[in-house]
LUMVO-338238 format. One record per residue: x, y negated, z of N, C-alpha, C in turn. Coordinates in nm, 3 decimals. Last residue first. Layout:
N
+---------+---------+---------+---------+---------+---------+---------+---------+---------+
|    n_xx |    n_yy |    n_zz |   ca_xx |   ca_yy |   ca_zz |    c_xx |    c_yy |    c_zz |
+---------+---------+---------+---------+---------+---------+---------+---------+---------+
|       X |       Y |       Z |       X |       Y |       Z |       X |       Y |       Z |
...
+---------+---------+---------+---------+---------+---------+---------+---------+---------+
END
This chain:
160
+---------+---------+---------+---------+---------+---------+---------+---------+---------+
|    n_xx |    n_yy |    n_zz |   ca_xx |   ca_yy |   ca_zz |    c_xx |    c_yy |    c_zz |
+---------+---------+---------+---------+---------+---------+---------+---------+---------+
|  -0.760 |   0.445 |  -0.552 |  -0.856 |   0.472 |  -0.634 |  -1.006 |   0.402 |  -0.631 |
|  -0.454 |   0.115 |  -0.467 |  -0.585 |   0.292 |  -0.478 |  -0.718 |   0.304 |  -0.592 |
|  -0.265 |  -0.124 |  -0.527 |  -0.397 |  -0.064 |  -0.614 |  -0.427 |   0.121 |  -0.568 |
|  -0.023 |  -0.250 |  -0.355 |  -0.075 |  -0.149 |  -0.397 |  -0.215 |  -0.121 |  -0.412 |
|   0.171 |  -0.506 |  -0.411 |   0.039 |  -0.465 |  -0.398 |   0.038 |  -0.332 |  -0.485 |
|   0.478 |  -0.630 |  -0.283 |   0.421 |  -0.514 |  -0.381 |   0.289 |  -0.508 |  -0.317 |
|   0.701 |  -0.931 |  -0.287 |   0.597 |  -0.812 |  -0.243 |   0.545 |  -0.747 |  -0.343 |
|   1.070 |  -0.803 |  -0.439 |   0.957 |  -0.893 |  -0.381 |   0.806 |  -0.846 |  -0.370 |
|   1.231 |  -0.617 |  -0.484 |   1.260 |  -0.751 |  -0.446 |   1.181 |  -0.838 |  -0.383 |
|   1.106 |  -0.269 |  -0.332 |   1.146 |  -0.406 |  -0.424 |   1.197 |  -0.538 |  -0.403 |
|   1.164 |  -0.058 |  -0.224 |   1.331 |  -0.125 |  -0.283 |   1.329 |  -0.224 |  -0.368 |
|   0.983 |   0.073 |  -0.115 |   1.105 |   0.033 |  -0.010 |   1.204 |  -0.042 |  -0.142 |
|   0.777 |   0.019 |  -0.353 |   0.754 |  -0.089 |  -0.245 |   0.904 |  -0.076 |  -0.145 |
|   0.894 |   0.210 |  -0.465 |   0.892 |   0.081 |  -0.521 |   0.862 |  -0.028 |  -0.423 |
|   0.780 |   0.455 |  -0.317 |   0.998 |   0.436 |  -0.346 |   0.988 |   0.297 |  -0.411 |
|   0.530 |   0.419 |  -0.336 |   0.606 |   0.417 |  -0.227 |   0.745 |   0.408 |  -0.224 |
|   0.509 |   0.431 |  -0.631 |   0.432 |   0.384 |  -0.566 |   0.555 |   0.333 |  -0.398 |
|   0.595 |   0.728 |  -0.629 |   0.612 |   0.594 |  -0.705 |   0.634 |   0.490 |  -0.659 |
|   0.542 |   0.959 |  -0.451 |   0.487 |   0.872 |  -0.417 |   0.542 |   0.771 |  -0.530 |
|   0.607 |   1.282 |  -0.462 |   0.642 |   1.187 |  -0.355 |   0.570 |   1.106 |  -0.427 |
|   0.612 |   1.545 |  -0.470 |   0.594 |   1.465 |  -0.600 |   0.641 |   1.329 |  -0.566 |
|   0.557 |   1.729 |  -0.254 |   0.670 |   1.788 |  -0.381 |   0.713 |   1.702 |  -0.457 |
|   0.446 |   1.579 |  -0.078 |   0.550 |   1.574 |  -0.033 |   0.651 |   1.639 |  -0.131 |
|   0.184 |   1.545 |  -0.205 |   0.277 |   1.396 |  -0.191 |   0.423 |   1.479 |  -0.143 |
|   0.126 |   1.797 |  -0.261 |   0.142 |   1.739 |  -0.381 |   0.247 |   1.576 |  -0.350 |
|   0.067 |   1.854 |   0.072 |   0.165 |   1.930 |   0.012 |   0.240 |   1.839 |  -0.141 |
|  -0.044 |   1.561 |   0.183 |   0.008 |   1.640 |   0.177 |   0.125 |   1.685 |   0.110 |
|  -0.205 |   1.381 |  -0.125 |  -0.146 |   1.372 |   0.050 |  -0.094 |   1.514 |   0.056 |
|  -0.202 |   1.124 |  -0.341 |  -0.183 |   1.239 |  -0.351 |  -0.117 |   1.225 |  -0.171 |
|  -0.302 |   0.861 |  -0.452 |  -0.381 |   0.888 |  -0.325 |  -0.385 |   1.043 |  -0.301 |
|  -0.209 |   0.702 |  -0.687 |  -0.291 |   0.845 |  -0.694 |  -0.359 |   0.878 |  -0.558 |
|  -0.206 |   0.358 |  -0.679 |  -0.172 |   0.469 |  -0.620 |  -0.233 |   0.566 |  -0.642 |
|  -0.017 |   0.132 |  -0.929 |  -0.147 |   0.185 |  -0.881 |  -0.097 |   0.302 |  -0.786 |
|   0.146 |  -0.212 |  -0.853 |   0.104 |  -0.068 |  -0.880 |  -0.003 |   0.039 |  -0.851 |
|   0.265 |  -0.547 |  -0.949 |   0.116 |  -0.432 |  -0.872 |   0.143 |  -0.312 |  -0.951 |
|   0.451 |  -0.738 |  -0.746 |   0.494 |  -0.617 |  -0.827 |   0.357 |  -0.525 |  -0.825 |
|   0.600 |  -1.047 |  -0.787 |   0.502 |  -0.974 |  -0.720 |   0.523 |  -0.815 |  -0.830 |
|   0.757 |  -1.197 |  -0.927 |   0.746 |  -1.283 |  -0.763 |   0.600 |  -1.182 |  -0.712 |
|   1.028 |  -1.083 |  -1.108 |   0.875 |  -1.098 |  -1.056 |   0.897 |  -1.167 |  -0.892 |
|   1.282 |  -1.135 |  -1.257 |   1.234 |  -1.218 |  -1.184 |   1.108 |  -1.228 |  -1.139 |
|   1.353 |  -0.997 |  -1.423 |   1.227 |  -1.033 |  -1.488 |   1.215 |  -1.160 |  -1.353 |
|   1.516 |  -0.796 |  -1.303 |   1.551 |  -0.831 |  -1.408 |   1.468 |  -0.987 |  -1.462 |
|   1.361 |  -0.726 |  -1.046 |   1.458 |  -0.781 |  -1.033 |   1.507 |  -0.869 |  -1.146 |
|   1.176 |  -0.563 |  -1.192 |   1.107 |  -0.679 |  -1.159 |   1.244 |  -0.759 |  -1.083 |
|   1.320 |  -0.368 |  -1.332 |   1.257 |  -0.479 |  -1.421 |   1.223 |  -0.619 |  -1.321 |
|   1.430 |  -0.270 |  -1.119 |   1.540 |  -0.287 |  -1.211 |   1.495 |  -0.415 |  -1.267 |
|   1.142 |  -0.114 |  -1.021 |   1.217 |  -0.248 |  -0.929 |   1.338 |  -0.308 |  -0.996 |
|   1.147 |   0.030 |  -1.247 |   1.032 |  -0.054 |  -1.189 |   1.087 |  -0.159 |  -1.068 |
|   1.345 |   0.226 |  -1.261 |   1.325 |   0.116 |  -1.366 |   1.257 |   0.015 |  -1.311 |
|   1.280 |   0.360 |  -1.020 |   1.449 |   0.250 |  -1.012 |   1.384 |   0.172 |  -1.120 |
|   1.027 |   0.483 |  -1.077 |   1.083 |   0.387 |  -0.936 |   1.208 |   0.299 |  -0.980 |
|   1.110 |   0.663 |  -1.254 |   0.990 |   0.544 |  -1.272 |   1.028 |   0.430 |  -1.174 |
|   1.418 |   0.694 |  -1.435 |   1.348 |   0.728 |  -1.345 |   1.229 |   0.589 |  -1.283 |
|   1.387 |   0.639 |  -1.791 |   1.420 |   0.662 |  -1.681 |   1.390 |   0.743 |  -1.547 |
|   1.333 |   0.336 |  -1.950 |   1.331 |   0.481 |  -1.980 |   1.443 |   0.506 |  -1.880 |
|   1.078 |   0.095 |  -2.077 |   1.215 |   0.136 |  -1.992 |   1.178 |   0.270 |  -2.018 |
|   0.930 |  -0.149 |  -2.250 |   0.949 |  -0.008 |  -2.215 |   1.088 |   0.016 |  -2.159 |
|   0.696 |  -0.454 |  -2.134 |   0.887 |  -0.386 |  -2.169 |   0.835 |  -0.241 |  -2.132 |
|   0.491 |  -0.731 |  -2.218 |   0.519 |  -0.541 |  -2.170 |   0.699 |  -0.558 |  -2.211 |
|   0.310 |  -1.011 |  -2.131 |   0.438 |  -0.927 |  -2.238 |   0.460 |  -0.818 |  -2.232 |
|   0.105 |  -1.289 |  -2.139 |   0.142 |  -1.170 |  -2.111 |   0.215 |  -1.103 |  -2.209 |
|  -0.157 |  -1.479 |  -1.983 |   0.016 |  -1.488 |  -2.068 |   0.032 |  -1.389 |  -1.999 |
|  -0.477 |  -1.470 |  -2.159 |  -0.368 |  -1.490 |  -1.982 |  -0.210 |  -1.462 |  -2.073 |
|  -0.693 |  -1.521 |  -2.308 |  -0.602 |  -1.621 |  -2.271 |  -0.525 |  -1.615 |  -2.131 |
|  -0.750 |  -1.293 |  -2.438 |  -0.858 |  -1.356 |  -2.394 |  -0.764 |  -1.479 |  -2.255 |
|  -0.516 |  -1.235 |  -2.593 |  -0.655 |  -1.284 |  -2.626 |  -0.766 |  -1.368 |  -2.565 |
|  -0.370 |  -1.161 |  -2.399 |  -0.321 |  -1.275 |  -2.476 |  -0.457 |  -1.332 |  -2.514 |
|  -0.521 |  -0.904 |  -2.358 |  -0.464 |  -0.969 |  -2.216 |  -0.426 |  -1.155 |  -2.316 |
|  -0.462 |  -0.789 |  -2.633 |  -0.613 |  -0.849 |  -2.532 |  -0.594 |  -0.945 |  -2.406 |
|  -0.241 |  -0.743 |  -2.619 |  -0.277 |  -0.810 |  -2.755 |  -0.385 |  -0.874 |  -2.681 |
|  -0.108 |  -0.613 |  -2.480 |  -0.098 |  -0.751 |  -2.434 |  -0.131 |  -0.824 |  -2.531 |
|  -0.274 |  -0.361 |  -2.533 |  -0.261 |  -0.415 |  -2.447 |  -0.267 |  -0.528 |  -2.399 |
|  -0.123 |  -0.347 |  -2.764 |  -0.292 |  -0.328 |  -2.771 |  -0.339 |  -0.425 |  -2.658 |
|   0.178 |  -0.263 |  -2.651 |   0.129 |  -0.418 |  -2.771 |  -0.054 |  -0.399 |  -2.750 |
|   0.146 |  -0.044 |  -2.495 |   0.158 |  -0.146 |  -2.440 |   0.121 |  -0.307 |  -2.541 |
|   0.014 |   0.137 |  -2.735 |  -0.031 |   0.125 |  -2.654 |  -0.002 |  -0.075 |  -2.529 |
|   0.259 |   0.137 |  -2.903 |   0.145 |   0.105 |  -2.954 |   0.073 |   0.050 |  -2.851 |
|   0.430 |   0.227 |  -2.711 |   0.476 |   0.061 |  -2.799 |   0.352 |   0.059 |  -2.834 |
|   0.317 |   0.482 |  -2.642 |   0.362 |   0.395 |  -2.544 |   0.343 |   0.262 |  -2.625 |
|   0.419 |   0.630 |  -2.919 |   0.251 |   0.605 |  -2.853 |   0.245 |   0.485 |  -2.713 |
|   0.667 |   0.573 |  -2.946 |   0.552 |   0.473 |  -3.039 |   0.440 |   0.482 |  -2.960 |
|   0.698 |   0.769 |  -2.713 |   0.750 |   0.628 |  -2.703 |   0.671 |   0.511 |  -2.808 |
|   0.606 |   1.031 |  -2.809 |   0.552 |   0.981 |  -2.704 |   0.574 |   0.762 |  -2.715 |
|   0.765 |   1.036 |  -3.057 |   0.609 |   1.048 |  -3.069 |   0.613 |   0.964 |  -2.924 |
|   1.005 |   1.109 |  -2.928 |   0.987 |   0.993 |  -3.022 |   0.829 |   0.969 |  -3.019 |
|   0.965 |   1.331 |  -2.816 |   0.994 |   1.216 |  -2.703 |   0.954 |   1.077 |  -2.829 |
|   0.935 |   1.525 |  -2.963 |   0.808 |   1.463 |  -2.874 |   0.807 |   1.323 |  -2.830 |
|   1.190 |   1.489 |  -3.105 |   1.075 |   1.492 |  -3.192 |   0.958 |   1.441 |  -3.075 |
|   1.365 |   1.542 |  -2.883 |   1.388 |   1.449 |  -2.956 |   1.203 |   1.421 |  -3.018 |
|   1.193 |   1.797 |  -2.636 |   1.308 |   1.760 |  -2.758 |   1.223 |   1.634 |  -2.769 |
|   1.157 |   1.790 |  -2.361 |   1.059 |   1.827 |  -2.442 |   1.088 |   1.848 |  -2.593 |
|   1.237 |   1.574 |  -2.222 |   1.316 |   1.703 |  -2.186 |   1.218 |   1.804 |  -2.302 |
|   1.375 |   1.258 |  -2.182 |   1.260 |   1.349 |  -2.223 |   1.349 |   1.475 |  -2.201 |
|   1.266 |   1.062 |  -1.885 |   1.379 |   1.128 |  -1.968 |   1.318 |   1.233 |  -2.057 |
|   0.964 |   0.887 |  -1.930 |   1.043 |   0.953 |  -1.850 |   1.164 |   1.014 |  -1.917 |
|   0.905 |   0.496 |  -1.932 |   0.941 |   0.671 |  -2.045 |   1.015 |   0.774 |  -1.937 |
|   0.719 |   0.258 |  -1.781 |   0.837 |   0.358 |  -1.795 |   0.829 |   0.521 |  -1.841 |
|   0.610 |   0.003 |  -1.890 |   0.605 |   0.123 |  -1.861 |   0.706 |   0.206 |  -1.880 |
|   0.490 |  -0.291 |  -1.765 |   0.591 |  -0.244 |  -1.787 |   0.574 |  -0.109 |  -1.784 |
|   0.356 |  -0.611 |  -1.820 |   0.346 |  -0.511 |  -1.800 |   0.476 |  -0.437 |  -1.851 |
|   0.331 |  -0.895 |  -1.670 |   0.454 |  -0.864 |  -1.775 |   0.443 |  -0.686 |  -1.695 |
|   0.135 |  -1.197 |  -1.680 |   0.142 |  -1.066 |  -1.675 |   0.307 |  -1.013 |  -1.737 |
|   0.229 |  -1.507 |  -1.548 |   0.267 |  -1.436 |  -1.653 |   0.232 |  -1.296 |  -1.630 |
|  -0.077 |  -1.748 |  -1.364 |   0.103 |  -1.673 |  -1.404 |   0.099 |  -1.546 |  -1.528 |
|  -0.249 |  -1.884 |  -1.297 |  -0.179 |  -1.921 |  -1.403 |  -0.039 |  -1.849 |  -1.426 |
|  -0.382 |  -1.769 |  -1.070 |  -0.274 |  -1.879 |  -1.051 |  -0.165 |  -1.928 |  -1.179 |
|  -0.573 |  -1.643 |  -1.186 |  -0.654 |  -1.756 |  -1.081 |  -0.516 |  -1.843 |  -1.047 |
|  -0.447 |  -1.461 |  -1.337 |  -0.567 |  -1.554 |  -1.412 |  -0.573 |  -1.657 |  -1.309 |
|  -0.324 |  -1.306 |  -1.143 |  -0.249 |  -1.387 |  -1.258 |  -0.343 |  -1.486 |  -1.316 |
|  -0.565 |  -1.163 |  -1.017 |  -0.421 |  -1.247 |  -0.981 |  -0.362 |  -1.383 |  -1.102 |
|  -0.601 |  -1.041 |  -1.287 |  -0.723 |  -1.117 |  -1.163 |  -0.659 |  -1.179 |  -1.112 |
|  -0.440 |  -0.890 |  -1.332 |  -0.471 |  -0.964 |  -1.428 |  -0.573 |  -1.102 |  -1.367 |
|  -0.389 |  -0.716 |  -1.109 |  -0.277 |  -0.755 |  -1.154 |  -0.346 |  -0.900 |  -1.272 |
|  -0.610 |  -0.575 |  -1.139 |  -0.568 |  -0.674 |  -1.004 |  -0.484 |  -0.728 |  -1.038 |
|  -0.640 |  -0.469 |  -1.389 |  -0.722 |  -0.560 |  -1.361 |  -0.708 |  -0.626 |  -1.256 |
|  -0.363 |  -0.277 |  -1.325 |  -0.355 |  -0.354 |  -1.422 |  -0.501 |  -0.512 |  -1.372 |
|  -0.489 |  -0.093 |  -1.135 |  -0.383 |  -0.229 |  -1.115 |  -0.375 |  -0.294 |  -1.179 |
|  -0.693 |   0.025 |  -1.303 |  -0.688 |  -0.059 |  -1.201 |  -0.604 |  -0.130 |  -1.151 |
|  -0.456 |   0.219 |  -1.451 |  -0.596 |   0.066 |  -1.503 |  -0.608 |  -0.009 |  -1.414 |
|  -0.297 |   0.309 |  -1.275 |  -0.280 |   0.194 |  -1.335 |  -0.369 |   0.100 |  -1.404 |
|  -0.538 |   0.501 |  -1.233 |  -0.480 |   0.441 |  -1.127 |  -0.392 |   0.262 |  -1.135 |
|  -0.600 |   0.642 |  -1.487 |  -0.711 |   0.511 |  -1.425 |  -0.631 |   0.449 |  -1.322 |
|  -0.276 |   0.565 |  -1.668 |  -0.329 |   0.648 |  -1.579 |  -0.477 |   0.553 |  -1.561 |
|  -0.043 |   0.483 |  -1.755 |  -0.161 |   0.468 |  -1.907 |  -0.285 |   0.564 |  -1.771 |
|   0.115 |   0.379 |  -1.564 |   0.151 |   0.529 |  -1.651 |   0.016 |   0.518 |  -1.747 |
|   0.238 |   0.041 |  -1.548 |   0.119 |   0.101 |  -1.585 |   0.194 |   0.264 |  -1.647 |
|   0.289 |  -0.208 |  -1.318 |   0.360 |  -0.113 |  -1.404 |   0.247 |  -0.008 |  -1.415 |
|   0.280 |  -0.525 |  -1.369 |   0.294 |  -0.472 |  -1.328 |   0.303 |  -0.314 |  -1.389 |
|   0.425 |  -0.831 |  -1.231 |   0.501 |  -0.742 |  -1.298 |   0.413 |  -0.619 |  -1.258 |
|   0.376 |  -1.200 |  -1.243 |   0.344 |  -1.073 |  -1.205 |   0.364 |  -0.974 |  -1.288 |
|   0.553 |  -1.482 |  -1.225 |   0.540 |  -1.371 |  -1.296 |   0.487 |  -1.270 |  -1.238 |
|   0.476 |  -1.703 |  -1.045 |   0.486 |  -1.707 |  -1.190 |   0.485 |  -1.609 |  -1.293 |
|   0.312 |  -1.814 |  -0.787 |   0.331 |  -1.698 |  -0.850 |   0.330 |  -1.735 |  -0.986 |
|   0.396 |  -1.943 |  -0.472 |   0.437 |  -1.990 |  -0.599 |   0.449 |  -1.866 |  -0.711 |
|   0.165 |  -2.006 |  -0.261 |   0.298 |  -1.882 |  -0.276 |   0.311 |  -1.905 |  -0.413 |
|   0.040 |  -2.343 |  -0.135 |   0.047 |  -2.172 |  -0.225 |   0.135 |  -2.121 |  -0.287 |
|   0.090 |  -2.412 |   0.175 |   0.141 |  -2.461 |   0.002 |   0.123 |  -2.285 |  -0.043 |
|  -0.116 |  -2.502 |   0.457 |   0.054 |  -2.390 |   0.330 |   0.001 |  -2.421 |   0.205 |
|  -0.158 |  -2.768 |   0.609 |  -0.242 |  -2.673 |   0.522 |  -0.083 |  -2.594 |   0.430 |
|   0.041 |  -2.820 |   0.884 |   0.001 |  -2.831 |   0.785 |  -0.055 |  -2.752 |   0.681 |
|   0.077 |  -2.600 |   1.087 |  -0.016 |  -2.702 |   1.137 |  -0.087 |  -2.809 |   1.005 |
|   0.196 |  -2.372 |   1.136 |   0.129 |  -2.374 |   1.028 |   0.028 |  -2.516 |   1.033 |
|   0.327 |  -2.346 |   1.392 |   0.379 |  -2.356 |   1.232 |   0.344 |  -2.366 |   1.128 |
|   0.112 |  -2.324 |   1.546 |   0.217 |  -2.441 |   1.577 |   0.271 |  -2.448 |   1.422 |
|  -0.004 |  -2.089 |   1.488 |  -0.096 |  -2.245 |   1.469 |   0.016 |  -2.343 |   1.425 |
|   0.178 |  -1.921 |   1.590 |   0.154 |  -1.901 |   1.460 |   0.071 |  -2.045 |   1.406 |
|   0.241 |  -1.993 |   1.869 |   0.297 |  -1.975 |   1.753 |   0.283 |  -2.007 |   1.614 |
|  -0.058 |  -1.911 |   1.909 |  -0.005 |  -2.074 |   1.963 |   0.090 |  -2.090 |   1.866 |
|  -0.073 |  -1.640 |   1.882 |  -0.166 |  -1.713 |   1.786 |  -0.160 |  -1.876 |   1.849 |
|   0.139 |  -1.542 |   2.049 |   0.147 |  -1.526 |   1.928 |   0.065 |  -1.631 |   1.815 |
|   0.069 |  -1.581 |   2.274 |   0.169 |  -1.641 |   2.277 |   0.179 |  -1.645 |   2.123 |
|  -0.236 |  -1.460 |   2.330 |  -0.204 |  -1.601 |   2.311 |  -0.089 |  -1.688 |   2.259 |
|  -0.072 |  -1.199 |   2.307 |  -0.181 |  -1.229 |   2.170 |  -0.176 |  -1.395 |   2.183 |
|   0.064 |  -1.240 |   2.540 |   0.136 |  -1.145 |   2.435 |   0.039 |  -1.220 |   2.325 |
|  -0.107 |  -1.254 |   2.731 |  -0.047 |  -1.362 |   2.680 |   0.014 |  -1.315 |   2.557 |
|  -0.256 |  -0.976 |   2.666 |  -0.370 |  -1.075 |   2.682 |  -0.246 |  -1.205 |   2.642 |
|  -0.030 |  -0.826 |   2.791 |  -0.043 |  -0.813 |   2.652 |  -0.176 |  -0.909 |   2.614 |
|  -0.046 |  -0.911 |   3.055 |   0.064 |  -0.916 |   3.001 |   0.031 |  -0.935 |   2.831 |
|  -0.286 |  -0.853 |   3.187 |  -0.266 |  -0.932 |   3.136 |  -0.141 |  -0.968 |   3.056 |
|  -0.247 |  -0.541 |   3.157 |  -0.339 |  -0.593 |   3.058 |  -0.321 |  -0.744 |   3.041 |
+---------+---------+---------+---------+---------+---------+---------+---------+---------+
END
C-alpha cells in the first residue's frame, strides 16, 4: 500500500512541477462536428456550438451520405434533403453570430469523418453517441468509436 501511496505522490509532484506556470489555452480554431440529423447529433451539435462560442472558433458541421443502395432517384432526394438541411443549419449557427460551414461527404461515416477533420484541420471532433450495448453495438458497432481510434485530434463524445 505504501508503494502505490508514493506512486500518487510521485505523480501529483510531477504533474505540479510541469505545470508551475498557469497553461496557455488549447488553441481551438476549428471544431468539426458530425451530425446524422439524429437527437444524438443535436446534442453534439449544442456542445459543439457551446465550445466554439466561449473560444471563438469555427463550427464546421459535417454530414455524411451513406452509399446509396435504394436507386439514384432516393439517393438524390435524400442529399438536397441533407444540403437543405445542413445550409438551415449554418444559416442560424451564423445568425446568431458563431462562424460556421457544413460539408457533405459520401461514404463510409467513420473514414469520411476523420478524412474531413484531417482535411479541415479540426483541432477537435464532437460526436454524438446512441448508447447502443450489446447485441445492436456488436452488429452495428459504434461511429462514434471507429472515429475516436483514428482521429487526428481529440474527440468529445456527446451521450443521450
Amino acid at each position: 500500500m505504501a508503494r502505490q501511496g508514493e506512486a500518487y505522490e510521485n505523480f501529483a509532484r510531477e504533474f505540479i512541477s510541469r505545470h508551475r506556470d498557469v497553461p496557455r489555452p488549447w488553441p481551438l480554431e476549428r471544431v468539426l462536428v458530425a451530425t446524422d440529423f439524429s437527437p444524438c447529433s443535436l446534442r453534439a451539435l449544442e456542445r459543439a456550438e457551446e465550445i466554439a462560442r466561449r473560444v471563438r472558433a469555427e463550427v464546421v458541421l459535417v454530414h455524411v451520405a451513406g452509399v446509396p443502395v435504394a436507386g439514384i432517384r432516393t439517393a438524390v432526394h435524400a442529399h438536397a434533403a441533407a444540403e437543405r438541411e445542413l445550409a438551415a443549419t449554418v444559416e442560424h449557427l451564423v445568425h446568431h453570430g458563431a462562424k460556421a460551414r457544413s460539408l457533405l461527404r459520401e461514404g463510409a461515416p467513420e473514414e469520411e469523418i476523420v478524412a474531413a477533420a484531417e482535411a479541415e484541420r479540426a483541432d477537435l471532433i464532437v460526436v454524438g453517441t446512441h448508447g447502443r450495448t450489446g447485441l445492436a453495438h456488436a452488429l452495428l458497432g459504434s461511429v462514434a468509436e471507429r472515429v475516436l481510434r483514428g482521429a487526428p485530434c481529440p474527440v468529445l463524445t456527446v451521450g443521450r
